[in-house]
HTML snippet that shows the backbone in 3Dmol.js (N, CA, C, O; Angstrom):
<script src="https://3Dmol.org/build/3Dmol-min.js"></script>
<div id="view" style="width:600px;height:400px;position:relative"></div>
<script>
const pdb = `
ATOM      1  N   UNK A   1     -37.189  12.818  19.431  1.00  0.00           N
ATOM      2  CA  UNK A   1     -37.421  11.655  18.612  1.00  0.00           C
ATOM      3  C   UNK A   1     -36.480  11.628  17.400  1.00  0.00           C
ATOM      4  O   UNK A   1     -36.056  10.566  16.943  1.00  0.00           O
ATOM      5  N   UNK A   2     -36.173  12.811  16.904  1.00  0.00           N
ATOM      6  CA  UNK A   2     -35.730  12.975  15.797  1.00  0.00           C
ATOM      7  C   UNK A   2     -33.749  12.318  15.874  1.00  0.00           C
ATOM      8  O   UNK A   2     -33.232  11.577  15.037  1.00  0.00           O
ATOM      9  N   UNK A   3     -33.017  12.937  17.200  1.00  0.00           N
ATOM     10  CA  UNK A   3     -32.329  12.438  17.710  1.00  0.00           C
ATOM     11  C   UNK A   3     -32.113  10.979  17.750  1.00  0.00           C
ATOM     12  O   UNK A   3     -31.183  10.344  17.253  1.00  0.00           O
ATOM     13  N   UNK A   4     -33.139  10.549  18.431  1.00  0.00           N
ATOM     14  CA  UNK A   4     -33.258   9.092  18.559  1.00  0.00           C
ATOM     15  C   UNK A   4     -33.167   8.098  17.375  1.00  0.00           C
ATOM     16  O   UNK A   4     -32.577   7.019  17.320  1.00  0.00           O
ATOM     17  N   UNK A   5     -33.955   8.786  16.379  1.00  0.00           N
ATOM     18  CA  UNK A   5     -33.736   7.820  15.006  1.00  0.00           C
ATOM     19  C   UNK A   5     -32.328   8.390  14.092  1.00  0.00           C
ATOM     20  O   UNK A   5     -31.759   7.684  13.260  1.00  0.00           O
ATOM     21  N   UNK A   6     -31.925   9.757  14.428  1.00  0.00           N
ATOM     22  CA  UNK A   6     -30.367   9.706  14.070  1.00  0.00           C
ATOM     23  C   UNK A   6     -29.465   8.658  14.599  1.00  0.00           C
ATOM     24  O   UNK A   6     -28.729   8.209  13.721  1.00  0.00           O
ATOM     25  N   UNK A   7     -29.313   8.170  15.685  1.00  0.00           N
ATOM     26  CA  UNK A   7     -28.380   8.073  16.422  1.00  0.00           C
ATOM     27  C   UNK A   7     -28.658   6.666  15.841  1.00  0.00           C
ATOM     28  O   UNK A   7     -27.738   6.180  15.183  1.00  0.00           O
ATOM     29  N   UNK A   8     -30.036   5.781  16.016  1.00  0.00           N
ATOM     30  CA  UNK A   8     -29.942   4.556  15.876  1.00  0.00           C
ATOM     31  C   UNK A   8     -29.635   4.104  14.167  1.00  0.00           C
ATOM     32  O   UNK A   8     -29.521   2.944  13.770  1.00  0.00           O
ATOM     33  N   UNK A   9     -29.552   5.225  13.403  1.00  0.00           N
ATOM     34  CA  UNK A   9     -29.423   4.973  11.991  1.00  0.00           C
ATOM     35  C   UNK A   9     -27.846   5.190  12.120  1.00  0.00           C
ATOM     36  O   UNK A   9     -27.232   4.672  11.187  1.00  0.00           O
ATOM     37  N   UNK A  10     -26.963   5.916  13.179  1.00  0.00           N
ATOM     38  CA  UNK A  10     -25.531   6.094  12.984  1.00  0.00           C
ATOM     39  C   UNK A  10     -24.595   4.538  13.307  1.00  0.00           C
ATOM     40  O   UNK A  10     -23.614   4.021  12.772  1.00  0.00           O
ATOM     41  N   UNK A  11     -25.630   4.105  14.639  1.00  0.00           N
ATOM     42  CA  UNK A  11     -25.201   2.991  15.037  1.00  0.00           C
ATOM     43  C   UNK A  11     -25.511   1.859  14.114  1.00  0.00           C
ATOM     44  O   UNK A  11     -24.750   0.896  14.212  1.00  0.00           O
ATOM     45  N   UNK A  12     -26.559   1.773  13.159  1.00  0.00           N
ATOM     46  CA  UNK A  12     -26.384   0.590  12.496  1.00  0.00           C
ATOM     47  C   UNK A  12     -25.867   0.951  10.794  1.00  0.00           C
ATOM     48  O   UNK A  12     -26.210   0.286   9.817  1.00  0.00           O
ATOM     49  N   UNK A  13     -25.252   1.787  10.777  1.00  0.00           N
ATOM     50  CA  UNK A  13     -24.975   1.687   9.656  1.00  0.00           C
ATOM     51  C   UNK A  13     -22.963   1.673  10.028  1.00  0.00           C
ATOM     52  O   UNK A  13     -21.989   1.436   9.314  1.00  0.00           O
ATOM     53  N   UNK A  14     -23.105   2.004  11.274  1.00  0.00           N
ATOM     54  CA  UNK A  14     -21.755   2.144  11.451  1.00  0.00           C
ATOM     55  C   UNK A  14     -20.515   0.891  10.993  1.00  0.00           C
ATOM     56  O   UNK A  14     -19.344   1.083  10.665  1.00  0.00           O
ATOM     57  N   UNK A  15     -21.119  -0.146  11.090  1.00  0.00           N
ATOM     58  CA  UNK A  15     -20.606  -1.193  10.544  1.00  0.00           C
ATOM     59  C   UNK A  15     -19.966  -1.777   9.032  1.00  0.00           C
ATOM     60  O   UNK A  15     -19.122  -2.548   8.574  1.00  0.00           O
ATOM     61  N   UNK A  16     -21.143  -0.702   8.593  1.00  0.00           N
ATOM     62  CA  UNK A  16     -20.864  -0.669   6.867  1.00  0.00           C
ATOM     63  C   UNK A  16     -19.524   0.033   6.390  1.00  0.00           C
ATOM     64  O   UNK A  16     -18.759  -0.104   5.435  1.00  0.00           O
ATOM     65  N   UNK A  17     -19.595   0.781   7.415  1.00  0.00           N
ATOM     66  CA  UNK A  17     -18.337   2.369   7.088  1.00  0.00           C
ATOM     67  C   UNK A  17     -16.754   1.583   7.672  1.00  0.00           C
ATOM     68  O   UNK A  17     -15.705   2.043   7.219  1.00  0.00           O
ATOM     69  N   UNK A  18     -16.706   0.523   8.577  1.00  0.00           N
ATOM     70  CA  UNK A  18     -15.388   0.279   8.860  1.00  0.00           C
ATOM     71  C   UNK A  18     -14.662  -1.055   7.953  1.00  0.00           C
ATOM     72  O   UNK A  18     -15.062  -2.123   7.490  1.00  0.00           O
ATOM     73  N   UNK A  19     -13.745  -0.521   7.992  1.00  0.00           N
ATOM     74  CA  UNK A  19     -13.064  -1.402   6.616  1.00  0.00           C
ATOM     75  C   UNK A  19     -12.451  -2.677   7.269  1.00  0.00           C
ATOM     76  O   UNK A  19     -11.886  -2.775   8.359  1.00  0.00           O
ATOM     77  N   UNK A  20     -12.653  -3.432   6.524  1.00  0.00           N
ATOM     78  CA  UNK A  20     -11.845  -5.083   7.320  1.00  0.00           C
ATOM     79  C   UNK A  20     -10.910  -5.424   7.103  1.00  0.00           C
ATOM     80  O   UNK A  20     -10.384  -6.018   6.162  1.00  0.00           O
ATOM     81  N   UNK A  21     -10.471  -4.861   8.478  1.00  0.00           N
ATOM     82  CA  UNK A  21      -8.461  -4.803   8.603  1.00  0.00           C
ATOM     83  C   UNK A  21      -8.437  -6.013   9.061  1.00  0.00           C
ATOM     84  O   UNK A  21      -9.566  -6.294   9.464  1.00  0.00           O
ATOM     85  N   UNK A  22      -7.383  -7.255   9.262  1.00  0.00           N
ATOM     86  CA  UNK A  22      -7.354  -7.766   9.828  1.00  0.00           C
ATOM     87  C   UNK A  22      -6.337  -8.220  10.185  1.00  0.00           C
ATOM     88  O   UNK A  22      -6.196  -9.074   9.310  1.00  0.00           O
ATOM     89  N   UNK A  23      -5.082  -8.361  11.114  1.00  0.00           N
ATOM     90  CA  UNK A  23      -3.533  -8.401  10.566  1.00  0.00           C
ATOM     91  C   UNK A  23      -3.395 -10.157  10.358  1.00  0.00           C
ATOM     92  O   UNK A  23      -3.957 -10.941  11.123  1.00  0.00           O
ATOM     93  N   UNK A  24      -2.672 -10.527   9.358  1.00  0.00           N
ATOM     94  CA  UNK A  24      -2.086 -11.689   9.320  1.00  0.00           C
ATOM     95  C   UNK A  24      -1.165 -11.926  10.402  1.00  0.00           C
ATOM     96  O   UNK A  24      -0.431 -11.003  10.757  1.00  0.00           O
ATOM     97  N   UNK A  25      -1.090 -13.484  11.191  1.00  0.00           N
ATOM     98  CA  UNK A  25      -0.028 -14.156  12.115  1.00  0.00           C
ATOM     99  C   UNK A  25       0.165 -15.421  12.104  1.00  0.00           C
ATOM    100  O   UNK A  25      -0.451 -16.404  11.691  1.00  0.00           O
ATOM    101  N   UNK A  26       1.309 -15.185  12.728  1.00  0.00           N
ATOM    102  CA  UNK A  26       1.668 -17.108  12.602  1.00  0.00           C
ATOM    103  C   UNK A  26       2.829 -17.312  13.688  1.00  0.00           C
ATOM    104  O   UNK A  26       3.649 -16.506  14.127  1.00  0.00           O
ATOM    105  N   UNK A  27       2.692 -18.183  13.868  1.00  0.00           N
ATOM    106  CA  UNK A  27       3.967 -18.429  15.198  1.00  0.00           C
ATOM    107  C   UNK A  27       5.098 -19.002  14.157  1.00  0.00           C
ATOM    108  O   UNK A  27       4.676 -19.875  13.398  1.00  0.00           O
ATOM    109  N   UNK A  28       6.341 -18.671  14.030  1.00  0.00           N
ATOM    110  CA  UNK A  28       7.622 -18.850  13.780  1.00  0.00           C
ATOM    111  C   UNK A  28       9.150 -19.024  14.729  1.00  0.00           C
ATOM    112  O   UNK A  28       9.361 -18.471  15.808  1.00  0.00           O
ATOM    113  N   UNK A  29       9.907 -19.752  14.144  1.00  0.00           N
ATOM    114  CA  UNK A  29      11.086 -19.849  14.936  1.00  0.00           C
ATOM    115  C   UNK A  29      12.186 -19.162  14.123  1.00  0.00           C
ATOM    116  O   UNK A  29      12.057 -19.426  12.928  1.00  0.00           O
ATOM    117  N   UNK A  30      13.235 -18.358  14.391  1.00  0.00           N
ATOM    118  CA  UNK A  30      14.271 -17.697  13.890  1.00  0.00           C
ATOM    119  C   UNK A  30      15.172 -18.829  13.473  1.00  0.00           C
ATOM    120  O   UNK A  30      15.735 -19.275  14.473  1.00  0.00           O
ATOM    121  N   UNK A  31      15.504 -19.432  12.426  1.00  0.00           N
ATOM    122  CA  UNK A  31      16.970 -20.021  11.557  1.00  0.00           C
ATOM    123  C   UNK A  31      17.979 -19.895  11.929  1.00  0.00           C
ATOM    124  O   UNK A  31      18.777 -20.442  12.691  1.00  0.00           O
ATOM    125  N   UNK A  32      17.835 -18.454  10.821  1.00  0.00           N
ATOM    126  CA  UNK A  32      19.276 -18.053  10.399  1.00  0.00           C
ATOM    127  C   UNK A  32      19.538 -16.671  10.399  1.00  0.00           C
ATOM    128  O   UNK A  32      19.039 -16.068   9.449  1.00  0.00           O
ATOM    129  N   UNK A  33      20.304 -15.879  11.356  1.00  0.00           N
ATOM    130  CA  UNK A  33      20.550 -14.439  11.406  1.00  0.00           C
ATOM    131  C   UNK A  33      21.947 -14.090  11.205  1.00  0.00           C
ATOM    132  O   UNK A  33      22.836 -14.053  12.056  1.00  0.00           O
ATOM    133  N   UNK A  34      22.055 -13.699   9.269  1.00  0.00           N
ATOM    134  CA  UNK A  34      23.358 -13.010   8.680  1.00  0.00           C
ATOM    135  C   UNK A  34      23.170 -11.644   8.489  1.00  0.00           C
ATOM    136  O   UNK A  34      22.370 -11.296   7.621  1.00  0.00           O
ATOM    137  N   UNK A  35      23.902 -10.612   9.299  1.00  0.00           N
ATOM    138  CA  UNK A  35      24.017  -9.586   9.299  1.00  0.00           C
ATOM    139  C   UNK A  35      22.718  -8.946   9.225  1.00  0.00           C
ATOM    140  O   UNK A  35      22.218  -8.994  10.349  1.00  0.00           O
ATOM    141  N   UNK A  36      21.710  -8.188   8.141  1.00  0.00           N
ATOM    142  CA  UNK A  36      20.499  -7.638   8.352  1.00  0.00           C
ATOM    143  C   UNK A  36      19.520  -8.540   8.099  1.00  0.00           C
ATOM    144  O   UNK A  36      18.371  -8.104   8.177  1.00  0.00           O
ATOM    145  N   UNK A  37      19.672  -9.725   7.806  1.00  0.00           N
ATOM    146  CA  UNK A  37      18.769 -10.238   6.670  1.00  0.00           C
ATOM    147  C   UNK A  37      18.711 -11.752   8.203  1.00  0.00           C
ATOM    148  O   UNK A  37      19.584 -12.055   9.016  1.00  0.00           O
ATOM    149  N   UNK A  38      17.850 -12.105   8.075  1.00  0.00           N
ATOM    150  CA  UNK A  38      16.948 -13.308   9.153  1.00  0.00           C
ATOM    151  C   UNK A  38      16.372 -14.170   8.621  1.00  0.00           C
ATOM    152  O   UNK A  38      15.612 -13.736   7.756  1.00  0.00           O
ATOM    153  N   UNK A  39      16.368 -15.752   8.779  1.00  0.00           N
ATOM    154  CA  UNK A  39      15.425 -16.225   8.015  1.00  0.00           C
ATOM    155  C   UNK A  39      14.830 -16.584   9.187  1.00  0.00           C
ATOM    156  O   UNK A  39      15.319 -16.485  10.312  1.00  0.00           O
ATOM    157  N   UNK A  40      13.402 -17.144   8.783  1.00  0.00           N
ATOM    158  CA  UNK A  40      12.343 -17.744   9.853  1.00  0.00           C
ATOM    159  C   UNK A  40      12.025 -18.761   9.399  1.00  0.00           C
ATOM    160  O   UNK A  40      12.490 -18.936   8.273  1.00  0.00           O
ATOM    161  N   UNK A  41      11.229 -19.795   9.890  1.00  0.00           N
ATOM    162  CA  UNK A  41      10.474 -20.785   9.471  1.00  0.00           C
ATOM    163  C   UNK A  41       9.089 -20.891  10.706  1.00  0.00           C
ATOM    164  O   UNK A  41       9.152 -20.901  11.935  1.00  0.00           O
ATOM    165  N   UNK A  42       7.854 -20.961   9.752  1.00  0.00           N
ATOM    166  CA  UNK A  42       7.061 -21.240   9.787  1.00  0.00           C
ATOM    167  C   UNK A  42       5.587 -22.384   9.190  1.00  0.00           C
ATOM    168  O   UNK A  42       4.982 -22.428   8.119  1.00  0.00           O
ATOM    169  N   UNK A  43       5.474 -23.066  10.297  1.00  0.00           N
ATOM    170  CA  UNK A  43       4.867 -24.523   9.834  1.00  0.00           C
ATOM    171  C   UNK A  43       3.573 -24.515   9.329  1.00  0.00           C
ATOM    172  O   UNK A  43       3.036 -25.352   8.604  1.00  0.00           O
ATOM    173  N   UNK A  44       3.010 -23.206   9.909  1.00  0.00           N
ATOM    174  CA  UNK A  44       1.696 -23.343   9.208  1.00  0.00           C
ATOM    175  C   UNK A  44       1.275 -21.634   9.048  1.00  0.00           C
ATOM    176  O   UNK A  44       1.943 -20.808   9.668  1.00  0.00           O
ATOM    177  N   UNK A  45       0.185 -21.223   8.217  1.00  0.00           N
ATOM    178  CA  UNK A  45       0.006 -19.657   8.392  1.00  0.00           C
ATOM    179  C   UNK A  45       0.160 -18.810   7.024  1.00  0.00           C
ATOM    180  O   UNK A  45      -0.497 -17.785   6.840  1.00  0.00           O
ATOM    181  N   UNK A  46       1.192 -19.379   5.962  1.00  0.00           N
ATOM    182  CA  UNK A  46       2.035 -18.617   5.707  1.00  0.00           C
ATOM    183  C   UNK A  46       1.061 -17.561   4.377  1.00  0.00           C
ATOM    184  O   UNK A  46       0.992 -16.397   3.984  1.00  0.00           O
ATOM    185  N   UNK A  47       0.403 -19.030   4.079  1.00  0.00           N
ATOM    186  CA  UNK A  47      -1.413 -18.407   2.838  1.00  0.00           C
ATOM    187  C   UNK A  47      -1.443 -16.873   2.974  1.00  0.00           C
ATOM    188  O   UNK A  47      -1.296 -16.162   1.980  1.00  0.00           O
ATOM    189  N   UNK A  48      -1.687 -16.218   4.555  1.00  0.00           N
ATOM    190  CA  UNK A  48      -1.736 -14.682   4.470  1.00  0.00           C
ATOM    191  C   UNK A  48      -0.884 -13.983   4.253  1.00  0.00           C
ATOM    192  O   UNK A  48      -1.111 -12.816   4.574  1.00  0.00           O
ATOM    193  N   UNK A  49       0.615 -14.296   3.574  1.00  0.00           N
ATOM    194  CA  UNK A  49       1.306 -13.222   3.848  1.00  0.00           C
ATOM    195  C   UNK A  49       1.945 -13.620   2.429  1.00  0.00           C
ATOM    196  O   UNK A  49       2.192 -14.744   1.990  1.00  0.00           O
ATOM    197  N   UNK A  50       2.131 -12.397   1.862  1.00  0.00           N
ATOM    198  CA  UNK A  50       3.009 -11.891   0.578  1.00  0.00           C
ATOM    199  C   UNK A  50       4.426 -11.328   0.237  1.00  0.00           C
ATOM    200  O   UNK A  50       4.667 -10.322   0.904  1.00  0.00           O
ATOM    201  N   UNK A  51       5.342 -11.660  -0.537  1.00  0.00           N
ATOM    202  CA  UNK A  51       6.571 -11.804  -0.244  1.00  0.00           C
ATOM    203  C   UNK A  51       6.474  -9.726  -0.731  1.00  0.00           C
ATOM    204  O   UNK A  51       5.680  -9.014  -1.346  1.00  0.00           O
ATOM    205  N   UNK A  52       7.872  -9.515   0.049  1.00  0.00           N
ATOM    206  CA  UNK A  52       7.885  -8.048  -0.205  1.00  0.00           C
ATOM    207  C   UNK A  52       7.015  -7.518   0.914  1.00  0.00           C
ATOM    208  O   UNK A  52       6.866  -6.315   0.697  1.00  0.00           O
ATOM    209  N   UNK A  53       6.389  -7.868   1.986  1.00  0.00           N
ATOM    210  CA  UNK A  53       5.282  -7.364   2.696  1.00  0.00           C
ATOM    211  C   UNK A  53       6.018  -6.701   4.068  1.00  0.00           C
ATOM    212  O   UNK A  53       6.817  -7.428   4.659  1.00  0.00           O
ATOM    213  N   UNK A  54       5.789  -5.445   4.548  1.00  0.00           N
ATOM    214  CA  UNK A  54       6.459  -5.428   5.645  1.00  0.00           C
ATOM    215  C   UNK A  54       5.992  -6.162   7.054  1.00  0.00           C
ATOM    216  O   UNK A  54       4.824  -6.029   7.419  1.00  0.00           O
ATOM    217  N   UNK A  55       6.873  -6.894   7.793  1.00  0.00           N
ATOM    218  CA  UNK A  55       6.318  -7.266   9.300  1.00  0.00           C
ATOM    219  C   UNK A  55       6.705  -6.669  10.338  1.00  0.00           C
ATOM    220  O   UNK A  55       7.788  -6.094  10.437  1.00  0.00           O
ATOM    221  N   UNK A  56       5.814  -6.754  11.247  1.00  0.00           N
ATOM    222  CA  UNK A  56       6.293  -6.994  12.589  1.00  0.00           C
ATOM    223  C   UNK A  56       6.079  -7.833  13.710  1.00  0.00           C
ATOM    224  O   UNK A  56       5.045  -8.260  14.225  1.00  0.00           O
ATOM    225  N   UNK A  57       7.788  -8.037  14.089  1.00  0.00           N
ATOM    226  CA  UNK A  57       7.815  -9.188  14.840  1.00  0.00           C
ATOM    227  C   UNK A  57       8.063  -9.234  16.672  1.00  0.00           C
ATOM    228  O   UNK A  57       8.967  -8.758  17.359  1.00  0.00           O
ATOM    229  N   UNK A  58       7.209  -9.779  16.930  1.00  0.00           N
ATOM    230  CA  UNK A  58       6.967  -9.606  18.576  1.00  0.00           C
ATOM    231  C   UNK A  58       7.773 -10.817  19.167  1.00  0.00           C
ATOM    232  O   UNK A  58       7.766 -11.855  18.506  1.00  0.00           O
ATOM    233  N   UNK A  59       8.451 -10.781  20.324  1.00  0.00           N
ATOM    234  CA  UNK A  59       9.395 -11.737  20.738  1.00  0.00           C
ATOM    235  C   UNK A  59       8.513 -12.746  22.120  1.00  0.00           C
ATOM    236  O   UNK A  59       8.490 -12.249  23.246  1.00  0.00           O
ATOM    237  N   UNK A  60       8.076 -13.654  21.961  1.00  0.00           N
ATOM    238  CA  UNK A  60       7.890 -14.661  22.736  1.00  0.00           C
ATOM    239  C   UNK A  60       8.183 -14.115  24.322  1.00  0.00           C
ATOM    240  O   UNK A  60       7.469 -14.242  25.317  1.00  0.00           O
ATOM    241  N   UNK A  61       9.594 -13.416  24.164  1.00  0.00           N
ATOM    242  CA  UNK A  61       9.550 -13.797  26.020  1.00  0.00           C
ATOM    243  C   UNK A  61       9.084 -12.179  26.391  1.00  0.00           C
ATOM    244  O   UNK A  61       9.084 -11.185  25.665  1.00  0.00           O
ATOM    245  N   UNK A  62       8.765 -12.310  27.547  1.00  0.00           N
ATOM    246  CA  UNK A  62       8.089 -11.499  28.021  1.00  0.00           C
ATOM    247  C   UNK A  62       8.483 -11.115  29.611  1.00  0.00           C
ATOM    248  O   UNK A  62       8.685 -12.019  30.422  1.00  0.00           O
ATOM    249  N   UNK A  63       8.582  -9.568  30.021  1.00  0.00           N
ATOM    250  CA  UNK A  63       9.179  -9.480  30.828  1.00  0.00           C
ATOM    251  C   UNK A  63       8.391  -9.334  32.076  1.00  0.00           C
ATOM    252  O   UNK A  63       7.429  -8.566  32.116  1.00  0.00           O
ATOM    253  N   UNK A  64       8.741 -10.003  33.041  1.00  0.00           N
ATOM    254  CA  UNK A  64       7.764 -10.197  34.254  1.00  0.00           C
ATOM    255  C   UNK A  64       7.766  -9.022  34.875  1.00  0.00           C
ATOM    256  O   UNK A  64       8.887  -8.528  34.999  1.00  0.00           O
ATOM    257  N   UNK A  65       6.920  -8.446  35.285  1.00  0.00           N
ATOM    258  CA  UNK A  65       6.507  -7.550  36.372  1.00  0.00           C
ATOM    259  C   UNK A  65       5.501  -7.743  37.346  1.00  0.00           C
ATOM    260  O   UNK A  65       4.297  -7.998  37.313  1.00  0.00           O
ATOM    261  N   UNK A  66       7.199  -7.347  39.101  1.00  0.00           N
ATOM    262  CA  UNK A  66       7.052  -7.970  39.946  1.00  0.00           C
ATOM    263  C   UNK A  66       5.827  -6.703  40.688  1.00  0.00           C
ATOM    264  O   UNK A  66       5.817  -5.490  40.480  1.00  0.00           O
ATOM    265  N   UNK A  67       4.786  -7.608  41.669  1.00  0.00           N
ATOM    266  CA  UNK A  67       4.299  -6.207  42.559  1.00  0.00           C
ATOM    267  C   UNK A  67       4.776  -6.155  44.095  1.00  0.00           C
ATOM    268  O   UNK A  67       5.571  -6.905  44.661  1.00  0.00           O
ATOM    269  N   UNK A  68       4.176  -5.225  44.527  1.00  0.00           N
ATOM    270  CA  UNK A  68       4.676  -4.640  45.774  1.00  0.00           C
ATOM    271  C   UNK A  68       5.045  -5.925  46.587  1.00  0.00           C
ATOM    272  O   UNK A  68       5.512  -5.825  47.722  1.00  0.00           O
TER     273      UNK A  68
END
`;
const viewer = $3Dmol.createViewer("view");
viewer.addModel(pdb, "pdb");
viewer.setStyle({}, {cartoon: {color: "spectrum"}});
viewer.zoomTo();
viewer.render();
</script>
């Protein structure tokens, strides 16, 4: 029994203990690419994100994989 009310006090408190990550996104199109420096534009989104912030950026196309 004693078990039982550990476990259900781990599970509901467990919620309290995780911190609210949440990543900022936005769909963008690439500009302008001079040497290291890129500009983007983005139409809507931008409220979450802070200048100086590091990103990362995932590329639209995607590579098909064929099966047998």
């Amino acid at each position: 029994m004693k078990k039982l009310i550990k476990f259900v006090c781990i599970i509901a408190c467990t919620p309290l203990l995780v911190s609210n990550v949440s990543a900022a996104s936005a769909k963008c199109t690439i500009v302008k690419i001079e040497g290291e420096k890129m500009t983007v534009s983005c139409p809507k989104g931008l409220e979450r994100f802070k200048e100086g912030w590091m990103i990362k950026i995932k590329s639209s196309d995607q590579k098909k994989i064929e099966g047998c």
